[in-house]
C-alpha positions in Angstrom: 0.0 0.0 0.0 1.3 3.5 -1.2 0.2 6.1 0.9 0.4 10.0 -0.2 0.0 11.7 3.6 -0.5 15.9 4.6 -0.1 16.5 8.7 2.0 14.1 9.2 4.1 15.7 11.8 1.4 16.6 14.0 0.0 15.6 17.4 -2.4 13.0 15.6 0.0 12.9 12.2 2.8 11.4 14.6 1.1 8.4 16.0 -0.8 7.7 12.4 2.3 7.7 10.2 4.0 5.6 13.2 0.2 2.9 12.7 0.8 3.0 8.8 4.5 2.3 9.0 3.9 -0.5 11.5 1.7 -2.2 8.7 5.2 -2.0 6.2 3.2 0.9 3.4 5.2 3.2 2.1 4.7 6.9 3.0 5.3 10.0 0.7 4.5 13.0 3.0 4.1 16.4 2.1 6.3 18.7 4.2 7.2 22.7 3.0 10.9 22.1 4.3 12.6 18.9 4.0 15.6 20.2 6.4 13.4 21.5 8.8 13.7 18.8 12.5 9.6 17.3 11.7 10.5 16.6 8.5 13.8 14.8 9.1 11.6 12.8 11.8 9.6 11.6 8.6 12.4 10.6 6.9 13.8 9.1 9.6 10.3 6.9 10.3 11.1 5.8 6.4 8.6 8.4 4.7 9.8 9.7 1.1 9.7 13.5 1.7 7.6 15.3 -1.1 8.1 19.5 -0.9 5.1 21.0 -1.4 1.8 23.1 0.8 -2.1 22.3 1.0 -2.5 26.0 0.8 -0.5 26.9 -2.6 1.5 24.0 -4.5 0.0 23.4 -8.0 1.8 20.0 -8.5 0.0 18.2 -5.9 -2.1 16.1 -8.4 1.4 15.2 -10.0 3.0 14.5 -6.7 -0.1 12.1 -5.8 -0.2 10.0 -8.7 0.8 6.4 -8.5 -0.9 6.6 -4.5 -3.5 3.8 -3.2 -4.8 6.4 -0.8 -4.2 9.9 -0.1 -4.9 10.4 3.6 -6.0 14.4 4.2 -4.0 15.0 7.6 -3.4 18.5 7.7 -4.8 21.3 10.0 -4.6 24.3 12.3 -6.3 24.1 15.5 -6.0 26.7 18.3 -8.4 28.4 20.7 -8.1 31.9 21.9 -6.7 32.6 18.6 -5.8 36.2 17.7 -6.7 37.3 14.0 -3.6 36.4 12.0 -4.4 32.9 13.5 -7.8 32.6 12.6 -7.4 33.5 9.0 -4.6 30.8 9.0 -6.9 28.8 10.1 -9.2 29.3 7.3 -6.1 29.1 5.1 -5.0 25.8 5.8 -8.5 24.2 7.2 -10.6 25.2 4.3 -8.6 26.0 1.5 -6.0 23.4 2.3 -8.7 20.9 2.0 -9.7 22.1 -1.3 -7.2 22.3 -2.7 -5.5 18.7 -1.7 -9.2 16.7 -2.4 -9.5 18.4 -5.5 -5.9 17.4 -6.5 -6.9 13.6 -5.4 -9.7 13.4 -7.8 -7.3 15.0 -10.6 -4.6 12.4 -9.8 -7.4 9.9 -10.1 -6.6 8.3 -7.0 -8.3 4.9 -6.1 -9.3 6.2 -2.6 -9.2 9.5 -0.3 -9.5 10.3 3.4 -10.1 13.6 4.8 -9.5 13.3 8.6 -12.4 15.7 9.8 -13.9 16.2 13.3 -17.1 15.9 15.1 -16.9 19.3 15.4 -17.8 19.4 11.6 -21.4 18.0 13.3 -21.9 20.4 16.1 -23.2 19.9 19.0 -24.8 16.4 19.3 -27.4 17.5 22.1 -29.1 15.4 24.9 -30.5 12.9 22.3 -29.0 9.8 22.4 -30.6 8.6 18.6 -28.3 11.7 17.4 -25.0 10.0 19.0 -24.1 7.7 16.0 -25.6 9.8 13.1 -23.1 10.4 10.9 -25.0 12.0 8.7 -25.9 15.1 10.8 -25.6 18.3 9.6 -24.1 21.6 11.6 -27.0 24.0 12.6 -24.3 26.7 11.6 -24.4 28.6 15.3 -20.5 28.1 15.5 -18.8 28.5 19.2 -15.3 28.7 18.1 -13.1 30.0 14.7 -11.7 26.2 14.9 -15.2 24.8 14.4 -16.3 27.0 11.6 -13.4 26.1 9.5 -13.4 22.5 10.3 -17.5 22.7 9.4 -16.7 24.3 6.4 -13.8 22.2 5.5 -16.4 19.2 5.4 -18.6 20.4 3.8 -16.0 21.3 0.6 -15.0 17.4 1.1 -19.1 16.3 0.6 -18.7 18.5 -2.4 -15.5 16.6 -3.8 -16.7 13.4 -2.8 -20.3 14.6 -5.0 -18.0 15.2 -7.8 -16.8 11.9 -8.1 -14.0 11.6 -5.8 -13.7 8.2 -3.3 -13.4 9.9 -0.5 -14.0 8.0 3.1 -14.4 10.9 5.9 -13.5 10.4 9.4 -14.7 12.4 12.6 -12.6 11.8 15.3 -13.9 13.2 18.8 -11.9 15.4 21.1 -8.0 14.0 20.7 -6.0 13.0 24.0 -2.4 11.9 24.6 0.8 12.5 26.1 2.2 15.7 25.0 -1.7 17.1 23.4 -1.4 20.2 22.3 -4.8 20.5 22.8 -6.6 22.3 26.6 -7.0 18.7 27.6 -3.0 18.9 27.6 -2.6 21.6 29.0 -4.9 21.5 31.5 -3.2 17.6 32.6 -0.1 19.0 32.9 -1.2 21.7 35.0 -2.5 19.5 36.7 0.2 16.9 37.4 2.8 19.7 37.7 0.8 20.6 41.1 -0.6 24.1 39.6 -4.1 23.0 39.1 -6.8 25.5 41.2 -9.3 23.9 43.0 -11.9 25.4 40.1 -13.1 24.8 36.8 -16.6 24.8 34.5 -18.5 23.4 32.2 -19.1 20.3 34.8 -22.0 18.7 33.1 -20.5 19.2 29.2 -20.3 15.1 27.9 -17.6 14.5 25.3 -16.3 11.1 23.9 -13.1 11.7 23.9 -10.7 9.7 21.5 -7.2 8.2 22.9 -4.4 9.4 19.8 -3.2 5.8 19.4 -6.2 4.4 18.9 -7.8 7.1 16.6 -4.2 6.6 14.6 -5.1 2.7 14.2 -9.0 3.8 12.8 -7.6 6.2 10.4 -5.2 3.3 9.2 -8.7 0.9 9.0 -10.3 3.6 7.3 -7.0 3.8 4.7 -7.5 -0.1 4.1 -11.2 -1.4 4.3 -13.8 1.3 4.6 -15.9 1.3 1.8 -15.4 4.2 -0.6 -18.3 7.2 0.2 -18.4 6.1 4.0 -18.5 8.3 7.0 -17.1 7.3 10.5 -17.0 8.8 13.5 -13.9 7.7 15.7 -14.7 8.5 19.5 -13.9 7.2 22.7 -16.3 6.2 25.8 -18.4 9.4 26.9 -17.6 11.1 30.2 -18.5 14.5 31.2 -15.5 16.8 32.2 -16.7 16.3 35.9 -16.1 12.4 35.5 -12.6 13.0 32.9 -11.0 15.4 36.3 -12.2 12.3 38.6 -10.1 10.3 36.5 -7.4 12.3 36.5 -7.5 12.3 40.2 -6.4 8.6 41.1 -3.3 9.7 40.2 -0.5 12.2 42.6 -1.2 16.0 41.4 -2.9 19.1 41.9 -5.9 19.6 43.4 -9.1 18.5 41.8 -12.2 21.2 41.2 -14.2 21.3 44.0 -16.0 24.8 42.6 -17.4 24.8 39.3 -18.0 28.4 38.2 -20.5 30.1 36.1 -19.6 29.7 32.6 -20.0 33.6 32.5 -18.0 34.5 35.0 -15.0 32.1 33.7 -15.5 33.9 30.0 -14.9 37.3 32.0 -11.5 36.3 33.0 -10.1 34.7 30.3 -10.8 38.1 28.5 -7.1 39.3 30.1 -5.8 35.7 30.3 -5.3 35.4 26.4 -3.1 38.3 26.0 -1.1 36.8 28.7 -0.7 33.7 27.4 0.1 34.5 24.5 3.0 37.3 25.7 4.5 33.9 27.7 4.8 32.5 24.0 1.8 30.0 24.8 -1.5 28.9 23.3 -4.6 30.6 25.1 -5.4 27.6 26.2 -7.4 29.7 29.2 -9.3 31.2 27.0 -13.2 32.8 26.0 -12.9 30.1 23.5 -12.5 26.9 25.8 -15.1 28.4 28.2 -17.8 28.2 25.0 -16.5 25.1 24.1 -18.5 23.1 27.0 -21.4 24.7 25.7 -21.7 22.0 23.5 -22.0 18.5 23.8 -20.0 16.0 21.6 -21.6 12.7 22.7 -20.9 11.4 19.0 -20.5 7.0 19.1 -18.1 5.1 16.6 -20.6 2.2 17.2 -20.2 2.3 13.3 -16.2 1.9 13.0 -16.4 -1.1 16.0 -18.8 -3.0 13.3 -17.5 -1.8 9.9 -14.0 -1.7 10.5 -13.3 -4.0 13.4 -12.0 -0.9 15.3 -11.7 -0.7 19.2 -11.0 1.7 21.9 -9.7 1.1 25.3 -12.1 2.4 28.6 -12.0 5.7 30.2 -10.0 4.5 33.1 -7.0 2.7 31.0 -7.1 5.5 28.4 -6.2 8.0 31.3 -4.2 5.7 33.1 -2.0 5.2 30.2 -1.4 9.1 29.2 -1.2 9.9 33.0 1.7 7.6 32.9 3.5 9.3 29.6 2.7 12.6 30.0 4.4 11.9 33.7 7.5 10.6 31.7 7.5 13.4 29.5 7.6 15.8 32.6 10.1 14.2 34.4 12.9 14.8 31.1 12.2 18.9 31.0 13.5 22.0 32.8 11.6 25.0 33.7 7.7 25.1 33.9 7.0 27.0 30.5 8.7 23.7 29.0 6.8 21.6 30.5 3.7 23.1 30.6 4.6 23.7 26.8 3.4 21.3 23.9 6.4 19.8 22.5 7.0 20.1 18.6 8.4 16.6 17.0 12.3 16.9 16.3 14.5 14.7 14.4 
């Protein structure tokens, strides 16, 4: 199996090119500078290095040809993101996609995956019929920059897949894992670095949230056996942030919430929290953005990918059990707390 990859040096692009590999296909992944440390970590995983950008190269189609599957990886995702950010965003998240699906089609590849996000859906609501529709379609009340892009990203993939592409799209849930890059990182490393207040919000918000190794292995089952014009979603077992901080709290760390605040008065801080953040040369991970986040729920089920695909998913308590353990790991090997609070970029 030939595989033509984008975001492949990401926080999910890491542990998929590391599933593909692991099945012996051969990679080609796009990077904009082969020199640069993630894409010498490519090379060194065994991926051919192809130069090239979603957002500009005309030579994709070219570059794709002679591929089994070209797996749609790439994306920006931040929250509390300033303007420059947000129209990267849009760059990369919808144009990108564009512009790499419509090369797939002119390459007249055999099969496409776009790896999209439940977020794509909206929120799924209290209605547990809704959980494992794939098929739903966002109400367009966006909460975040990230979502709109991501909603209208899929919805320029329906369009590709309508003009005859074979496109497979995937929806994973919320991503966790050692060294996320996401607020669930940042908020478990605050955590077991001992800096976690007593206070948090959004208690009762339910989110199926999807372990990174085993959303890599789906996307790989999606690459190999889903049927061509398929949807998936790719989640985890659903526990409400109240229950995810319970887990968290078996293990030594800071202090678990014991005073859930008013989503409004949260939002109110984090006004003068993303400025700082950002001047500390971090994500606003404390941010307006996370706090309207949790009014959503994302109670999506892959009940679909365990029966189509054969694809599993460990429980709530190993999942956190086993990224308590790496994340702990990761800790232990840096200096200074903006390090390791930091999300680490892959080096070579």
């Amino acid at each position: 199996m030939k595989v033509f990859l984008t975001g492949g040096t990401g926080f999910i692009g890491q542990n998929l090119v590391r599933a593909l590999r692991r099945r012996g296909w051969s990679v080609d992944a796009l990077v904009r500078d082969p020199e640069a440390a993630p894409a010498r970590w490519l090379g060194a995983q065994g991926c051919r290095l192809v130069r090239g950008d979603v957002t500009g190269a005309d030579d994709l189609a070219e570059a794709m040809r002679g591929a089994d599957v070209v797996i749609h990886n790439a994306g920006v995702y931040e929250l509390g993101a300033g303007r420059r950010e947000r129209e990267r965003m849009q760059t990369v998240n919808v144009q990108g996609t564009d512009k790499v699906l419509g090369a797939a089609l002119a390459a007249g590849v055999p099969r496409a995956v776009h790896v999209s996000t439940v977020w794509a859906l909206g929120n799924s609501g209290p209605d547990a019929e809704r959980a494992a529709d794939e098929s739903k379609r966002h109400d367009g009340r966006y909460l975040t920059a990230y979502e709109r892009s991501k909603a209208e990203a899929h919805q320029i993939a329906l369009r590709w897949r309508a003009r005859g592409l074979p496109l497979v799209i995937a929806m994973p849930n919320g991503v966790v894992g050692a060294n996320d890059h996401s607020i669930f990182g940042y908020f478990l490393r605050l955590y077991l670095m001992g800096l976690m207040p007593p206070l948090a919000w959004g208690r009762e918000m339910v989110c199926a949230l999807v372990d990174v190794d085993a959303l890599a292995e789906g996307l790989a089952l999606a690459a190999e056996k889903a049927p061509v014009g398929e949807d998936y979603l790719l989640c985890g077992p659903p526990q409400s942030m109240g229950a995810m901080f319970g887990h968290w709290a078996r293990h030594p760390g800071g202090m678990r919430p014991r005073l859930w605040l008013p989503r409004a008065l949260m939002r109110a801080q984090f006004v003068f929290m993303e400025p700082l953040l950002h001047a500390l040369g971090l994500p606003a991970f404390l941010s307006r953005d996370a706090v309207d986040c949790t009014r959503a729920n994302l109670n999506y089920s892959s009940a679909k990918a365990r029966r189509e695909l054969g694809w599993q998913h460990p429980g709530a308590a190993e999942m956190w059990d086993r990224i308590v353990g790496q994340q702990r790991a990761l800790l232990a090997a840096r200096r200074g707390w903006r390090q390791r609070l930091r999300h680490q970029a892959v080096t070579a």
